[in-house]
C-alpha positions as MATLAB code, in Angstrom:
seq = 'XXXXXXXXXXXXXXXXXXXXXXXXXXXXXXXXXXXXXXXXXXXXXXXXXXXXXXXXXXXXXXXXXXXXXXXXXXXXXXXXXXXXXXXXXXXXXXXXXXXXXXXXXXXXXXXXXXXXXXXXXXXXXXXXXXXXXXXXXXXXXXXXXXXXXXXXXXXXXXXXXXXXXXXXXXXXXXXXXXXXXXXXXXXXXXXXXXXXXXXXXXXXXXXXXXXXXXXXX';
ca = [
     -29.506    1.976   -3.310;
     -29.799    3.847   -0.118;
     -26.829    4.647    1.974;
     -25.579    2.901    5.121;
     -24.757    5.524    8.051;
     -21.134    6.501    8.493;
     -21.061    5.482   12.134;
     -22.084    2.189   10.600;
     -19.178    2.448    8.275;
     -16.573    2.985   11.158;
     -18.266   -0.197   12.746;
     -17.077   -1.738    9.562;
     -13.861   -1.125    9.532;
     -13.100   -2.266   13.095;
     -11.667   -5.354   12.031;
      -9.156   -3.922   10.389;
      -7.649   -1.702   12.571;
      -5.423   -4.346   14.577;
      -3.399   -5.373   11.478;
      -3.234   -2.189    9.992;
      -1.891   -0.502   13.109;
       0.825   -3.858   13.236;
       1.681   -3.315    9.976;
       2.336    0.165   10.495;
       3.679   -0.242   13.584;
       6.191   -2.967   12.014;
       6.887   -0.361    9.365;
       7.979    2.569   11.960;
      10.475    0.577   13.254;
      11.945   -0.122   10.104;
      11.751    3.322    8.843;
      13.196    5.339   11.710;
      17.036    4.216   11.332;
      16.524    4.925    7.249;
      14.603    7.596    7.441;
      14.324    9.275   11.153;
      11.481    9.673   13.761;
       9.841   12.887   11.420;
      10.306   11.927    8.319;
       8.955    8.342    9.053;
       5.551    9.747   10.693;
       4.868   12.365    8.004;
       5.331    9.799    5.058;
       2.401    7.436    6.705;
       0.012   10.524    7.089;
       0.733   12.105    3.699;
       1.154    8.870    1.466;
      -1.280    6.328    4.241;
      -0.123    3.387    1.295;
       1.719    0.509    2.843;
       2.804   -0.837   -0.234;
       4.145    2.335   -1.364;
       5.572    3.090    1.982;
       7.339   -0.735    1.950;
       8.300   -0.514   -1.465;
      10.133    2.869   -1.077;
      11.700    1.713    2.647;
      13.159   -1.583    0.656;
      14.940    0.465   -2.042;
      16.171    2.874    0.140;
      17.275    0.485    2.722;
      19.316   -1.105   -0.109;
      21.718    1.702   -1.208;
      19.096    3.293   -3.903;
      18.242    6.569   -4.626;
      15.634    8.473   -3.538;
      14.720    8.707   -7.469;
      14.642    5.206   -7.700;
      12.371    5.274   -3.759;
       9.799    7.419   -5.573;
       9.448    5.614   -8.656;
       9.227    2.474   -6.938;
       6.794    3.643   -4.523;
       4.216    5.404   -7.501;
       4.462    1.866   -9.137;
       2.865    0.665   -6.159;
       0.354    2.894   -6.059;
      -0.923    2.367   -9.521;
      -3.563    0.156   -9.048;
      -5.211    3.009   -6.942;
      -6.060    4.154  -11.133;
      -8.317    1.349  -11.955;
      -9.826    1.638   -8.725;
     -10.672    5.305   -8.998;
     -12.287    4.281  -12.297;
     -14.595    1.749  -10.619;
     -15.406    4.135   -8.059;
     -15.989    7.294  -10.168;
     -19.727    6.557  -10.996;
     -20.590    5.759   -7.177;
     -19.527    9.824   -6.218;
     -21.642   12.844   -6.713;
     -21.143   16.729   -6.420;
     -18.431   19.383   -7.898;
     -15.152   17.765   -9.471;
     -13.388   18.906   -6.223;
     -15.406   16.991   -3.848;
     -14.943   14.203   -6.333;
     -11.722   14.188   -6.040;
     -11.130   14.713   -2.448;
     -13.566   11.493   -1.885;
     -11.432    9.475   -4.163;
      -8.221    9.930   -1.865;
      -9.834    7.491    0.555;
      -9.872    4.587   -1.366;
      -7.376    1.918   -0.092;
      -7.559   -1.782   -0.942;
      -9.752   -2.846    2.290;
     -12.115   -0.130    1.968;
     -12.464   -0.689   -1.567;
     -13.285   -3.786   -0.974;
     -15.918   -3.515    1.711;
     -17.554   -1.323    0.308;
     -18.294   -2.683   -2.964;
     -21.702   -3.579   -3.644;
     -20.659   -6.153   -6.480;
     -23.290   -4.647   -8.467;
     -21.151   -1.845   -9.637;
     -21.635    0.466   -7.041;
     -20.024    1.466   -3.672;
     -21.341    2.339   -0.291;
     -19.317    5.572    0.129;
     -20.560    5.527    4.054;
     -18.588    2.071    4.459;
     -15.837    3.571    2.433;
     -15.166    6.281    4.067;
     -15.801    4.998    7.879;
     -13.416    1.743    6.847;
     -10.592    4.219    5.517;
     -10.626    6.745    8.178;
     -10.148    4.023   10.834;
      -7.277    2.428    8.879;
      -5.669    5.941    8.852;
      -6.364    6.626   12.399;
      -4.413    3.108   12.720;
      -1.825    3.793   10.379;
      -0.801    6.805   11.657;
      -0.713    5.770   15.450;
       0.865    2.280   14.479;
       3.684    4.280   12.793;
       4.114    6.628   15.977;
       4.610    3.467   17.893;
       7.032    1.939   15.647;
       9.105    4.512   15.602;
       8.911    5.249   19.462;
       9.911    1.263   20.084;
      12.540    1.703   17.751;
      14.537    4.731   19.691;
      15.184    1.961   22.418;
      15.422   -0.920   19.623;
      19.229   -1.461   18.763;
      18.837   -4.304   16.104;
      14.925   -4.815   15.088;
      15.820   -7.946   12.701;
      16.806   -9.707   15.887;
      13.284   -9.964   16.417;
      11.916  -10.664   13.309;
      10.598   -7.410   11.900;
      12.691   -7.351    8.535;
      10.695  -10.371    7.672;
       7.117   -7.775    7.599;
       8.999   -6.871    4.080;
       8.929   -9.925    2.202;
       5.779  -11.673    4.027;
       3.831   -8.569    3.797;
       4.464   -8.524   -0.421;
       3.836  -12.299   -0.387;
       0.617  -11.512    0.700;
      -0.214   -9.125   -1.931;
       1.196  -11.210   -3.993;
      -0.872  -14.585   -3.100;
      -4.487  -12.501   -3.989;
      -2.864  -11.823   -7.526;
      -2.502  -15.190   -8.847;
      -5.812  -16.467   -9.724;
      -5.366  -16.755  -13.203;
      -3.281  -17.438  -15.900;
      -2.076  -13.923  -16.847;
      -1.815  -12.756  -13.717;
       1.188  -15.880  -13.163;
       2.793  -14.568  -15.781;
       3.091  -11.161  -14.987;
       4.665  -12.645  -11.614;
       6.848  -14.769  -13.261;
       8.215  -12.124  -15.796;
       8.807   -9.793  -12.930;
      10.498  -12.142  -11.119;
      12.949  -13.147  -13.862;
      13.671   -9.752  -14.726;
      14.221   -8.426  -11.461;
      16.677  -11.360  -10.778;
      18.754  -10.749  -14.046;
      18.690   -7.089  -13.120;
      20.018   -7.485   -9.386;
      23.501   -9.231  -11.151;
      24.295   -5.512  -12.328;
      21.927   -2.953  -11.698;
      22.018   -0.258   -8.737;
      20.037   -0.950   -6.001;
      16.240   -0.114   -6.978;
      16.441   -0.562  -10.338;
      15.762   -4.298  -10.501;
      12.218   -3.423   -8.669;
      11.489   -0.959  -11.283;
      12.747   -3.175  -13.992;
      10.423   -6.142  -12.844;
       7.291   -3.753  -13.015;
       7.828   -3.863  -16.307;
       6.050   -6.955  -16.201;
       3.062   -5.505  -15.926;
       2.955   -4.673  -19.384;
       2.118   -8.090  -20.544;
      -1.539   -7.703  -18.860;
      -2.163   -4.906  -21.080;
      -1.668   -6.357  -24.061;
      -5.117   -6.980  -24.854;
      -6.987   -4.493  -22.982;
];
């Protein structure tokens, strides 16, 4: 199936570059008292995964360890494996260029660009992803400049991006039976977990979850 044009591809993925740069932008505020102005930027443009990012932020805010941060963060990330999969067929050339293509895939691109035939329109995949990183990045940036003259962000409602913006990855999970009771698992454990458990633990704990999905596969 022919190719669409990468300017077409960036056309694409203009629709997405409003909430990823609030998201990002909601997530440099957050960051910069945890983690400072630097350290806050360079994580979006060398990781560019919210979840991860989030997920990380959450246990560090919390008292974990940076141990527990990374883990937490890489469970995130792991559905980026069974995406690669999908997408593997759809690139061509050396193994390199293979896998230098695959770091763009990130859940809206992967989306978009699927043809639901099996296939992916790498043009839309990697116009889609390089505007949500543009985004990202620049969304961070501002977050952390607004929160140098910021004393409190939760008085304004930004600690609530944390649970609202899992909700929402949540809510696309639950369409069928399985997939409730991997949430519900991980929610029970997590919950036992938090009565004793250092802070960060109970996330990774609740990923264990995850486990029941693979039973049969």
């Amino acid at each position: 199936m022919e190719q669409t044009s990468f300017r077409t591809g960036l056309r694409i993925g203009l629709p997405v570059v409003l909430p990823t740069f609030a998201i990002g932008l909601s997530f440099g505020v957050l960051a910069r008292p945890v983690l400072g102005s630097a350290v806050s930027v360079l994580m979006s443009v060398l990781v560019f995964g919210g979840g991860a990012q989030f997920a990380a932020l959450s246990v560090l805010q919390g008292g974990g360890t940076a141990v527990a941060a990374v883990v937490a963060g890489s469970l995130m990330n792991t559905r980026f494996v069974a995406m690669s999969l999908a997408l593997a067929p759809s690139l061509r050339g050396p193994r390199w260029r293979r896998f230098a293509e695959s770091q763009a895939v990130v859940d809206a691109s992967f989306v978009l660009a699927n043809r639901r035939d099996g296939t992916f329109d790498l043009s839309i995949l990697f116009g889609t992803s390089l505007m949500q990183y543009i985004a990202w990045g620049l969304g961070t940036v501002a977050g952390v400049a607004i929160g140098g003259v910021i004393s409190n962000p939760d008085a304004f409602g930004v600690d609530a991006v944390f649970p609202a913006f899992f909700l929402v990855l949540l809510a696309g999970e639950l369409g069928d039976r399985d997939r409730r009771v991997v949430a519900g698992l991980a929610a029970a454990i997590t919950l036992v977990f938090m009565t004793f458990a250092p802070a960060g633990v109970p996330l990774i704990a609740g990923a264990l979850a995850s486990l029941w999905g693979l039973r049969r596969r």
